[in-house]
KOLLUM-344208 format. One record per residue (C-alpha): residue number from 1; residue in three letters; x, y, z. Coordinates in pm, 1 decimal. Each point is the difference from the previous one (the first is absolute). Last residue first. Layout:
n/res/xx/yy/zz
NUM/ala/X/Y/Z
...
% end
This chain:
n/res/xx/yy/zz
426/unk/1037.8/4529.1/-1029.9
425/unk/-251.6/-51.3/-313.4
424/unk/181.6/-203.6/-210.7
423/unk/-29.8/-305.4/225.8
422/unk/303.1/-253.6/-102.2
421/unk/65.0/-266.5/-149.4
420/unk/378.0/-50.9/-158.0
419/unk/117.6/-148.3/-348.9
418/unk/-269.2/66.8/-168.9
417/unk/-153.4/-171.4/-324.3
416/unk/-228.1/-289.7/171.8
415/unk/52.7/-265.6/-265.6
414/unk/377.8/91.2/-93.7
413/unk/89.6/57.3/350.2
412/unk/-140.3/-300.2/170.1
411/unk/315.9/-187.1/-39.2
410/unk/189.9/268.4/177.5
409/unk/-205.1/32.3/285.7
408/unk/-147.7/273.7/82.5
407/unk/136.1/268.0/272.2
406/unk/-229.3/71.5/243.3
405/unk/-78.8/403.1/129.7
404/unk/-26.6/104.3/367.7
403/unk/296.2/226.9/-2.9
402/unk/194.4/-297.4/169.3
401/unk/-52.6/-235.8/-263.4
400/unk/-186.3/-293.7/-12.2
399/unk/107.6/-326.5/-190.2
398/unk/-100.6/-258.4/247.4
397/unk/-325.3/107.6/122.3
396/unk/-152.8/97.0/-353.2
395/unk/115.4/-311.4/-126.9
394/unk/-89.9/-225.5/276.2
393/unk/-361.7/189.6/14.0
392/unk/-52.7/-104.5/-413.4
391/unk/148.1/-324.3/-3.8
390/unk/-237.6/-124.5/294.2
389/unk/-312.8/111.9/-241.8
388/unk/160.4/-100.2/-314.4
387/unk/4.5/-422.7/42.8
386/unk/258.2/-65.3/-272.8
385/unk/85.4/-231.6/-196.5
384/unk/-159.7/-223.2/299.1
383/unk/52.1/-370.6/-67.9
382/unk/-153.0/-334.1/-119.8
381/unk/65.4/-296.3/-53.6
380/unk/-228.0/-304.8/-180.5
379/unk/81.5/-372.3/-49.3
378/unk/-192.5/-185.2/-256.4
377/unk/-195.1/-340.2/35.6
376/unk/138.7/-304.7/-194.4
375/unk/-107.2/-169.3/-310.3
374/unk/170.0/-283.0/-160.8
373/unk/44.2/-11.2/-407.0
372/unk/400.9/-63.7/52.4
371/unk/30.3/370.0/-151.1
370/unk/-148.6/134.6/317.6
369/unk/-373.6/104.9/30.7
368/unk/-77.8/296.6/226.1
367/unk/-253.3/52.6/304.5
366/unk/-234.8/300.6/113.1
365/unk/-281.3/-204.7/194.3
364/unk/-53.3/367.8/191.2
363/unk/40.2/-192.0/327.7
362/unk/282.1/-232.7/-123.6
361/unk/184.3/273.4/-143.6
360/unk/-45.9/208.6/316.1
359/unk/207.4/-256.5/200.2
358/unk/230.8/-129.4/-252.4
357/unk/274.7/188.4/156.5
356/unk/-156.9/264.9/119.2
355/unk/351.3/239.4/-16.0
354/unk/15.6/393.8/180.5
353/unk/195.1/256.8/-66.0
352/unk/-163.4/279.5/277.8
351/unk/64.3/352.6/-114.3
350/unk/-47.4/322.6/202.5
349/unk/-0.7/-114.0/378.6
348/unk/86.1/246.0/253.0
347/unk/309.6/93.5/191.1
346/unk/25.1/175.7/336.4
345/unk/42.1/349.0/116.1
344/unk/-297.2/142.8/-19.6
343/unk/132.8/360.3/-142.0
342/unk/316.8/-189.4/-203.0
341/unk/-220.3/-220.0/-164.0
340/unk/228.1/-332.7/-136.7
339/unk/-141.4/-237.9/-266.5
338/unk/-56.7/-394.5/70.8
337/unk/19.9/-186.1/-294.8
336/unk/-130.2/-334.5/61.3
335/unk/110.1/-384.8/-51.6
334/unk/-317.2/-225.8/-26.7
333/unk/9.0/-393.2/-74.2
332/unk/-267.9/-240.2/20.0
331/unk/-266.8/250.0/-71.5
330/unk/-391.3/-59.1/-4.9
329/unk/-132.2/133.2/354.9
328/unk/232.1/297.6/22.6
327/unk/340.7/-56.5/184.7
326/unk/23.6/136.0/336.3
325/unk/-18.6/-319.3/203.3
324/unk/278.3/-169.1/-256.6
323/unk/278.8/244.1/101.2
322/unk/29.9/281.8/-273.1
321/unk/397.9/-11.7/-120.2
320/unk/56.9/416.9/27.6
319/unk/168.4/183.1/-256.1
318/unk/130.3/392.7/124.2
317/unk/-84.2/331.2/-128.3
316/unk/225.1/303.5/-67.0
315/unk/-181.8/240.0/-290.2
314/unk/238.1/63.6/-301.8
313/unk/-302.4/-43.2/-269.5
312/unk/262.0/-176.5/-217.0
311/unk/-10.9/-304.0/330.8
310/unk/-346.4/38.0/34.2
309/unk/-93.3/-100.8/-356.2
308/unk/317.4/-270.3/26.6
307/unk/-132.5/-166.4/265.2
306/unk/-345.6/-77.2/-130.6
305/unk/149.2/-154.9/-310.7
304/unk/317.9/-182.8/192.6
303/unk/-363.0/-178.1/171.8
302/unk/-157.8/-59.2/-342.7
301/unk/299.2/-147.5/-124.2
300/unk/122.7/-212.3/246.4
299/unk/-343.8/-131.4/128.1
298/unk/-64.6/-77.3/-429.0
297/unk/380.1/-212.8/7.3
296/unk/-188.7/-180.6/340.7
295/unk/-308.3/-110.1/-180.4
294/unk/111.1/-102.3/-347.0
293/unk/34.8/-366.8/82.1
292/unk/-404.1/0.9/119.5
291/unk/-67.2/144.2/-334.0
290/unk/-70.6/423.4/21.3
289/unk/-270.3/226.3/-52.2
288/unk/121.5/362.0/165.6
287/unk/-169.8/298.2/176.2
286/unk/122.8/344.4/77.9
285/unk/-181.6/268.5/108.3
284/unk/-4.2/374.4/-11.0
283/unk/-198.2/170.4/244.2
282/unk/-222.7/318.0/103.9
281/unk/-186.0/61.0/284.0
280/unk/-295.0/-13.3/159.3
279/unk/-191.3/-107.7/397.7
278/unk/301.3/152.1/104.2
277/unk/320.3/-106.8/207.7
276/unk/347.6/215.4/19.6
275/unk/-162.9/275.3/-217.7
274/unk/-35.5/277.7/297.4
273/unk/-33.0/-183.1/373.7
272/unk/112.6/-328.1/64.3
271/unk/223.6/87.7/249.1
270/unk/-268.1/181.4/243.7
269/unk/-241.3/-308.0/-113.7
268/unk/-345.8/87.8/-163.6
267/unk/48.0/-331.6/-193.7
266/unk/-103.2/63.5/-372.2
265/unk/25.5/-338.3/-121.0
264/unk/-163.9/-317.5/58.1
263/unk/-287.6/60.6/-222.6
262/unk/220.8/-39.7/-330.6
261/unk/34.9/168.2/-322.3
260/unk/257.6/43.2/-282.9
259/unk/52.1/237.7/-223.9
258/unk/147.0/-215.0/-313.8
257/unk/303.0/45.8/-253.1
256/unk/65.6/-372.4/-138.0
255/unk/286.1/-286.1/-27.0
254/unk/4.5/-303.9/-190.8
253/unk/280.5/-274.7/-78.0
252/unk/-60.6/-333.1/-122.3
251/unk/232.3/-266.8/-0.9
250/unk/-78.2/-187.5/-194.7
249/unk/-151.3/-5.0/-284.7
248/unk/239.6/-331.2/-149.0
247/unk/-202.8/-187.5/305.6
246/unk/-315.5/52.3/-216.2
245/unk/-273.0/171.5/247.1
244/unk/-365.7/-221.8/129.7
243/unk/-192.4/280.8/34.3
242/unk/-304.3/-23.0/304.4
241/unk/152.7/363.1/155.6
240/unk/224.8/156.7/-228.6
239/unk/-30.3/339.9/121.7
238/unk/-70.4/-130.9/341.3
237/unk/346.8/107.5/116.8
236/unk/-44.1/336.8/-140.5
235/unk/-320.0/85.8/167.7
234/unk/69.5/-67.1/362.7
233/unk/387.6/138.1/-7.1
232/unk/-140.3/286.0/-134.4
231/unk/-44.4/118.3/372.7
230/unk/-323.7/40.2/243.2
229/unk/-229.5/-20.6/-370.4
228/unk/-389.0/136.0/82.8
227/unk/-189.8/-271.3/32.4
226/unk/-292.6/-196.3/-177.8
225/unk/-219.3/-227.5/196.5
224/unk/-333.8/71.6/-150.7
223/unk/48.9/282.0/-230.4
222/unk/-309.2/248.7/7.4
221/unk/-201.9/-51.7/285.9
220/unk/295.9/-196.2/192.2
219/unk/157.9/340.9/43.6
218/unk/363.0/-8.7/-51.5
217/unk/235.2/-143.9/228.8
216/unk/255.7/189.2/140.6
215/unk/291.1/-276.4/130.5
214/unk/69.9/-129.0/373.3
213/unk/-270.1/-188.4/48.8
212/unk/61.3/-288.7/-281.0
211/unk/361.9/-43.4/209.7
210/unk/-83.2/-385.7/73.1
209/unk/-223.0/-39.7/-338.6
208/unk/171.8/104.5/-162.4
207/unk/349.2/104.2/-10.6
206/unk/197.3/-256.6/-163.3
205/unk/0.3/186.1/-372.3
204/unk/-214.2/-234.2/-158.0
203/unk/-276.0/61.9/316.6
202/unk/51.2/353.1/-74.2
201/unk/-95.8/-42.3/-404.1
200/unk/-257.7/-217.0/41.3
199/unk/-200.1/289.3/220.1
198/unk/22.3/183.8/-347.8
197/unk/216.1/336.7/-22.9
196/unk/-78.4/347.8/-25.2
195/unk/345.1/205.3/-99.4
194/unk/3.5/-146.8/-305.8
193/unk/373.2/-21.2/-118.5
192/unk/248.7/243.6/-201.9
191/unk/247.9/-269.0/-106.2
190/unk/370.9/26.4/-73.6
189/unk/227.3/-286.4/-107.8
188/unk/371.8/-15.7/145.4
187/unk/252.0/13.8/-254.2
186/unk/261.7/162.4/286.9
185/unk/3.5/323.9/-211.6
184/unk/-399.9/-29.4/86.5
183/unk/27.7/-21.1/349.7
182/unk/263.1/275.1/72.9
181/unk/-249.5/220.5/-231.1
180/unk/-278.1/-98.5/231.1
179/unk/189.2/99.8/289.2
178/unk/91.4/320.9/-121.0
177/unk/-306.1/126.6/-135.2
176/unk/-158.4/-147.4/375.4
175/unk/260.1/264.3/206.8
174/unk/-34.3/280.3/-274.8
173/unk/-416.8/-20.2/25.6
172/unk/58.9/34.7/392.0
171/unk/242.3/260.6/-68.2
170/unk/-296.8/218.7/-235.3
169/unk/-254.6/-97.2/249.6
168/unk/204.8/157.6/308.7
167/unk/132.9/313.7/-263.5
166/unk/-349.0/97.5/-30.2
165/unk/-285.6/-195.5/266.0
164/unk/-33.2/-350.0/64.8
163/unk/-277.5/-42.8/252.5
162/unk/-3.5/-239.9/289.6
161/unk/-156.9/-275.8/190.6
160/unk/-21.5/-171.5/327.6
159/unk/-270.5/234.3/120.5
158/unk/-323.1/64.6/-217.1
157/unk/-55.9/12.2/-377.6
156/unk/-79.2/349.0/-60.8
155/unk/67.7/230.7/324.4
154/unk/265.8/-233.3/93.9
153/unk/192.7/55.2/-345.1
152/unk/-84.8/339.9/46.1
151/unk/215.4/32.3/326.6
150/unk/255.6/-255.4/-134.1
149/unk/172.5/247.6/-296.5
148/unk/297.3/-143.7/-108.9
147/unk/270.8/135.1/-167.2
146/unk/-34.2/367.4/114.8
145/unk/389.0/42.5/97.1
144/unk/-92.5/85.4/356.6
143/unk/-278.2/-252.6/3.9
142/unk/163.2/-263.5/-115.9
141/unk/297.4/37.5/155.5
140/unk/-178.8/30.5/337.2
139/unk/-139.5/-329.4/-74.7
138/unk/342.1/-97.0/-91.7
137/unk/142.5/36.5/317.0
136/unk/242.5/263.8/52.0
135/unk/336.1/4.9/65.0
134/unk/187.2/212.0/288.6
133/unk/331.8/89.4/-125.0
132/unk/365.9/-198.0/-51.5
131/unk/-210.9/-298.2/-190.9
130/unk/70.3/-380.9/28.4
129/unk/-114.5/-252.8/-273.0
128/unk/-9.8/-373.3/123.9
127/unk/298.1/-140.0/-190.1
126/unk/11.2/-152.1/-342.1
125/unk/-144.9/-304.2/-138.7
124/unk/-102.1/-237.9/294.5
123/unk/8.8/-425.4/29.6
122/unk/-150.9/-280.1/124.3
121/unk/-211.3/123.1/251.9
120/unk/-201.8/-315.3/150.1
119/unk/-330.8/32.5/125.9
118/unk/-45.7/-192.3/330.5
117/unk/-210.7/272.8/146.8
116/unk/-230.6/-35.9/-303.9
115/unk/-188.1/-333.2/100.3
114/unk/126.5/-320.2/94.2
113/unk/269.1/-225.4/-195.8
112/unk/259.2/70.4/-187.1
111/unk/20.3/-67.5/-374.7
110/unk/258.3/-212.0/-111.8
109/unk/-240.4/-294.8/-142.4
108/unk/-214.8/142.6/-194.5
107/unk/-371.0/91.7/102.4
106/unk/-287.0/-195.2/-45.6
105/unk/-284.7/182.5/-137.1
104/unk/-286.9/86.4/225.5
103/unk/-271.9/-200.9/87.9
102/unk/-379.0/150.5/-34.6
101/unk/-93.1/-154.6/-303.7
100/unk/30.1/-341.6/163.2
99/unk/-163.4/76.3/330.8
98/unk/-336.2/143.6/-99.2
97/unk/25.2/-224.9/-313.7
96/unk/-0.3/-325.9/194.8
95/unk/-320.6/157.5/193.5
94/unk/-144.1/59.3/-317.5
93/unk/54.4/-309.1/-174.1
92/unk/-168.5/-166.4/310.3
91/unk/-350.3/140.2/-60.3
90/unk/66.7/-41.0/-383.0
89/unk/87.5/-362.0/41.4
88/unk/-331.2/-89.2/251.5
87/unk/-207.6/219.6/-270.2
86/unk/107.4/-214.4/-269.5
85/unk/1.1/-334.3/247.6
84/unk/-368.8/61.7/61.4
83/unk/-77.5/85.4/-414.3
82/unk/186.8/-347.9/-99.1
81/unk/-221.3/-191.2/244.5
80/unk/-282.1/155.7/-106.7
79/unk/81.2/-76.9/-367.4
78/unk/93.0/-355.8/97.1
77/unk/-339.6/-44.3/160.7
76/unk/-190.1/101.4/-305.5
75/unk/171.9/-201.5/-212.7
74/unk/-4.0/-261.9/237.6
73/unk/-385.1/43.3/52.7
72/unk/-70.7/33.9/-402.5
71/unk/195.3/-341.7/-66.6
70/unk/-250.7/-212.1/276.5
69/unk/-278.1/169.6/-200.7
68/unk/146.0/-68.0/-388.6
67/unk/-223.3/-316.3/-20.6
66/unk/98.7/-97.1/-386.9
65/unk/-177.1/177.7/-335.0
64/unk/301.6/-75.7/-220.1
63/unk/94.2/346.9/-3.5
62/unk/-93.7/106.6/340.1
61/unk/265.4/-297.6/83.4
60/unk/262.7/131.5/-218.7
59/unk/-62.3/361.3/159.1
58/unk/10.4/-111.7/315.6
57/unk/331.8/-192.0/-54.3
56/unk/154.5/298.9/-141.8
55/unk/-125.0/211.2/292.0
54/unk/154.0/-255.6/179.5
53/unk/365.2/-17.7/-102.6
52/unk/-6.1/391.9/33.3
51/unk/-156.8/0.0/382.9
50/unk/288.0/-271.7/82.7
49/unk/226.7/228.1/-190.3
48/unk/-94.5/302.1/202.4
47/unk/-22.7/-204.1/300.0
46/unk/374.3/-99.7/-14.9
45/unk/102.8/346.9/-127.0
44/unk/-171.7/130.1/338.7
43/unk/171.4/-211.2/230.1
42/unk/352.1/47.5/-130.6
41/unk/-96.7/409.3/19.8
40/unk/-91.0/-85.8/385.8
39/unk/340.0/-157.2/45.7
38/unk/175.1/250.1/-194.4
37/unk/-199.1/294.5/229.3
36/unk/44.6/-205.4/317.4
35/unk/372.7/1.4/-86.3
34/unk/13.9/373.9/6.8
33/unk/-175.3/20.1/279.1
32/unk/236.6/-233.0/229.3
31/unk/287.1/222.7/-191.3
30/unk/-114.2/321.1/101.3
29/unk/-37.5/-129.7/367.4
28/unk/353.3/-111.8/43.0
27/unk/126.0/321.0/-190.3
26/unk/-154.0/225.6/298.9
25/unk/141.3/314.8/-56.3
24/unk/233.1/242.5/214.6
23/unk/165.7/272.7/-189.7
22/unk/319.6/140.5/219.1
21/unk/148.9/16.3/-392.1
20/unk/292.8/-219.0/127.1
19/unk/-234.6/-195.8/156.6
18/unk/-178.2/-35.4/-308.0
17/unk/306.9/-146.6/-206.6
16/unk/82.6/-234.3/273.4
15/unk/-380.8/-119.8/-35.9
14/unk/81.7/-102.7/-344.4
13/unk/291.8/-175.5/0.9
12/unk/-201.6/-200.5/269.9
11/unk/-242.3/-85.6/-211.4
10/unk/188.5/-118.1/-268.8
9/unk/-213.7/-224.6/-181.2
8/unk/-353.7/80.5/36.5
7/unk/104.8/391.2/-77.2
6/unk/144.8/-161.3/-289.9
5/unk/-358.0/-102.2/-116.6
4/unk/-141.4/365.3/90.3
3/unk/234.1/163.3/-220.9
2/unk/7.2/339.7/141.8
1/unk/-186.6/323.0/-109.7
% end
């Protein structure tokens, strides 16, 4: 959420900001209803302590046995009045609302402009892997080395999802082990979260009401407009939602284990095919409570973070500077880590580091108190530590052998107890 008043200031500032995010909005007509609410609200304290002064009067007068008739008609009038311009404000609260809550954040200042063809790669850790015999994709990986098992998964819960099964479950298990150890050695806090959330909780996070349609909502019978968590990201940054935080607690560094579960997913696309996009899967996430100075030492950290977990995986990815069209409807700033798949040939997202700036603090009225006594609004981040169902495929796909086996990471040794996959049976 944006500060409405500064909005009225530097309109043009932020207009730039949309364009960059190819968001169109109408500020001029925001701000016309936004001063018909003050100037309504004016009205209304005026008649209230007209209506106050003359109560006090009527009662004097009842008192003293006076004529209170021409008194009862203004209080009556003033009451009326006050009830018209209460429904007047309400009607045009919600058509300020419709706008306001939709805006995105503003975006910083070197961030391209348009949508995702003007993504930026800023870097790459090692090359693109090559092999000297045929590979395989890691759907038939899967199912040669009986990791996953999709047919049963689609007999059970439909398509876009999957089934663990053996030494797949076991490696998946190894992949989030490892990540929340990295997490923990880094003084991170962990937190197992609900995985049914509160409508408030969404509209904290920046994604309701716009993106309301894109999350499983539970059936209003039993817990009216309560959904089931798209990414921890939604419940750990309204973990102190309403608190007012000592600057000396700061920052504040969470991260949780959590399937996750969005509507979007599961495209029946050739290259999409397997565990590329599903309607579940399994994440770490990052999230940190920072002052407004704090911000960009908290981007450094929780992006060199997210590196680093791919980085001791040995899997070649590259960092791409999102362009302000393909950020998501609260960030400022979003850098992702894009992981290579040898069978599709192209790189796919496994960890966006992301700041709000103030933007979700404002909207879940999270805010701190400095040592001066004056109160501020938070900052928030946030980053993949790591999204598993990308991490899983890349892995398979870029450590294959020839014989048909994978060879496991090193850091995922200890957790997973093999060096090398492989299907027994042949």
């Amino acid at each position: 959420m944006l500060d409405i008043k500064d909005i009225k200031n530097r309109k043009e500032y932020y207009e730039t900001c949309f364009k960059k995010r190819n968001y169109e909005a109408d500020l001029d007509a925001m701000i016309t209803l936004y001063d018909q609410m003050i100037a309504i609200k004016q009205e209304q304290e005026a008649l209230l302590a007209k209506k106050n002064k003359g109560a006090k009067e009527f009662e004097k007068c009842k008192r003293s046995g006076a004529d209170t008739t021409t008194l009862q008609a203004e209080l009556r009038q003033n009451t009326q009045k006050i009830a018209e311009l209460t429904e007047k404000y309400n009607k045009i609260k919600g058509e300020y609302e419709k706008i306001y809550f939709a805006l995105p954040n503003i975006v910083v200042d070197d961030t391209p402009a348009g949508g995702k063809e003007n993504n930026v790669v800023i870097r790459a850790f090692k090359e693109k892997p090559t092999f000297d015999f045929k590979p395989k994709s890691h759907i038939e990986l899967c199912k040669d080395l009986k990791l996953i098992d999709y047919e049963r998964a689609t007999k059970i819960a439909g398509e876009g999802n999957w089934i663990y099964t053996g030494l797949g479950a076991r490696l998946e298990w190894a992949i989030l082990n490892f990540c929340i150890d990295e997490h923990l050695a880094d003084g991170f806090e962990f937190r197992l979260l609900p995985h049914i959330l509160k409508y408030d909780c969404g509209f904290g996070a920046g994604q309701f009401p716009k993106f309301a349609n894109e999350d499983y909502f539970i059936d209003k019978r039993f817990l009216p407009n309560n959904f089931l968590l798209p990414t921890a990201e939604t419940a750990l940054v309204n973990l102190h939602r309403g608190e007012i935080l000592k600057e000396e607690e700061l920052p504040k560094k969470y991260f949780a284990y959590t399937p996750c579960f969005r509507i979007e997913a599961g495209s029946n696309r050739p290259d999409e095919r397997g565990m590329i996009r599903g309607h579940q899967f399994n994440k770490v996430e990052m999230v940190e409570f920072v002052t407004p100075e704090d911000n960009e030492r908290a981007w450094d950290e929780l992006l060199g973070k997210a590196e680093r977990i791919v980085q001791k995986l040995g899997l070649h990815y590259r960092l791409t500077k999102l362009a302000g069209g393909d950020y998501a409807q609260g960030m400022a700033k979003t850098w992702d880590i894009e992981i290579y798949i040898p069978s599709m040939d192209r790189y796919t997202e496994v960890s966006s580091v992301s700041t709000a700036l103030n933007y979700q603090g404002r909207r879940t009225n999270t805010r701190f108190v400095r040592k001066d006594g004056t109160k501020d609004f938070v900052y928030t981040l946030n980053a993949s530590g790591i999204a598993t169902s990308r991490i899983f495929p890349a892995i398979l796909e870029q450590y294959q052998n020839e014989d048909g086996s994978v060879t496991v990471p090193d850091c995922l040794v200890p957790y997973l107890g093999m060096k090398i996959l492989k299907n027994n049976e042949n």
